[in-house]
C-alpha positions in Angstrom: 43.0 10.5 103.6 44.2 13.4 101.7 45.8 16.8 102.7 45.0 19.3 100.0 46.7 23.1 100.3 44.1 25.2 98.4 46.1 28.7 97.4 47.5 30.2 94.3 50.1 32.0 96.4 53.8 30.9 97.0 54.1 32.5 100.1 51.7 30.9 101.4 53.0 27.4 100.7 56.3 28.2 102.0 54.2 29.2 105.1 52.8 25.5 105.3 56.2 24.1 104.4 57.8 25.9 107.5 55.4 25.2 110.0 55.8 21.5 109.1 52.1 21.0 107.4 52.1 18.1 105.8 50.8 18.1 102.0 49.5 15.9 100.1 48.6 17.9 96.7 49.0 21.2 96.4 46.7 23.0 94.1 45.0 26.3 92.8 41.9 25.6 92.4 39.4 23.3 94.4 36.8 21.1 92.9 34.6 19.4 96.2 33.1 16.5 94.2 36.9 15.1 94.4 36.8 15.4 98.7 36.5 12.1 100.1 34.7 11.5 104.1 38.4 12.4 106.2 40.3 14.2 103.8 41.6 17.7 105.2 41.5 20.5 103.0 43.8 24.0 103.6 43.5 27.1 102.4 41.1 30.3 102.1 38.0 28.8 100.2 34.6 30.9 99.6 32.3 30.0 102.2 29.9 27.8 100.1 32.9 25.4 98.8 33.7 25.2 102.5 30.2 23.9 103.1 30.8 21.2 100.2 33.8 20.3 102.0 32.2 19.3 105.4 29.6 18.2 103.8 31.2 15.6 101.5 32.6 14.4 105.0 36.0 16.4 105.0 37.6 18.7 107.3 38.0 22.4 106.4 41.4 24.5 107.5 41.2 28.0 107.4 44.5 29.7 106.9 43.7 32.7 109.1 45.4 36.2 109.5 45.2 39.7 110.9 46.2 41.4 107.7 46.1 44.8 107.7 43.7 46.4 104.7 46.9 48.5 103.1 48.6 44.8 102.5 45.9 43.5 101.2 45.9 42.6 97.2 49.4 41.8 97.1 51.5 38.5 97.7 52.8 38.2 101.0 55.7 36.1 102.2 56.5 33.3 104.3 57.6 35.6 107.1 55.3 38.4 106.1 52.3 35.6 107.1 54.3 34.8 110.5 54.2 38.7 111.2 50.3 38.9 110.2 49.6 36.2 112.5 49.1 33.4 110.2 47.8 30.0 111.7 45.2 27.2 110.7 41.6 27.1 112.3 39.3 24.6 111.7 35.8 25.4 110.9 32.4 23.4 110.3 30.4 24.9 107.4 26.6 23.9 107.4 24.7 25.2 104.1 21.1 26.3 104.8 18.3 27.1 103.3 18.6 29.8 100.4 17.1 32.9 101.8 14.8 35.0 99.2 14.3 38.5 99.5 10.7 39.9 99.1 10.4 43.1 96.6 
């Protein structure tokens, strides 16, 4: 089993560091046909590589905050993401059918 930390952002793996996450790789960038059934995977991923996480059998971590929209679009701190409330949720993505709307 594998940890990966999904984020491009420092702050946020000094975040992991200090809350005692363990980490296996650490990368920027997230290709699902490399998740193997029991592998855990952290970070802030687009909803449909979240489903190709759970559904390749792995476990998806959500690094979750309230961040407030004038904070947004900059990089935030270790202690910045303790302040905004920053914790790890685990969610189960299912992928369903593709809807198609009618013109």
């Amino acid at each position: 089993m594998t940890t990966f930390f999904v984020s491009r952002h420092p702050g946020a793996l000094d975040w992991a560091a200090g809350e005692g996450v363990a980490v296996d790789q650490a990368i920027a960038h997230l290709d699902p046909e490399n998740i193997q059934p029991g592998d855990r995977v952290i970070g802030t991923l687009p909803i449909h590589l979240a489903a190709r996480v759970c559904e390749r059998g792995g476990r998806y971590l959500h690094l979750s905050l309230e961040l407030p929209p004038e904070q947004r679009g900059r990089e935030l701190s270790a202690a910045e993401l303790h302040r905004f409330g920053a914790r790890l949720e685990e969610y189960r993505v299912l992928a369903g059918p593709a809807f198609h709307a009618q013109t």
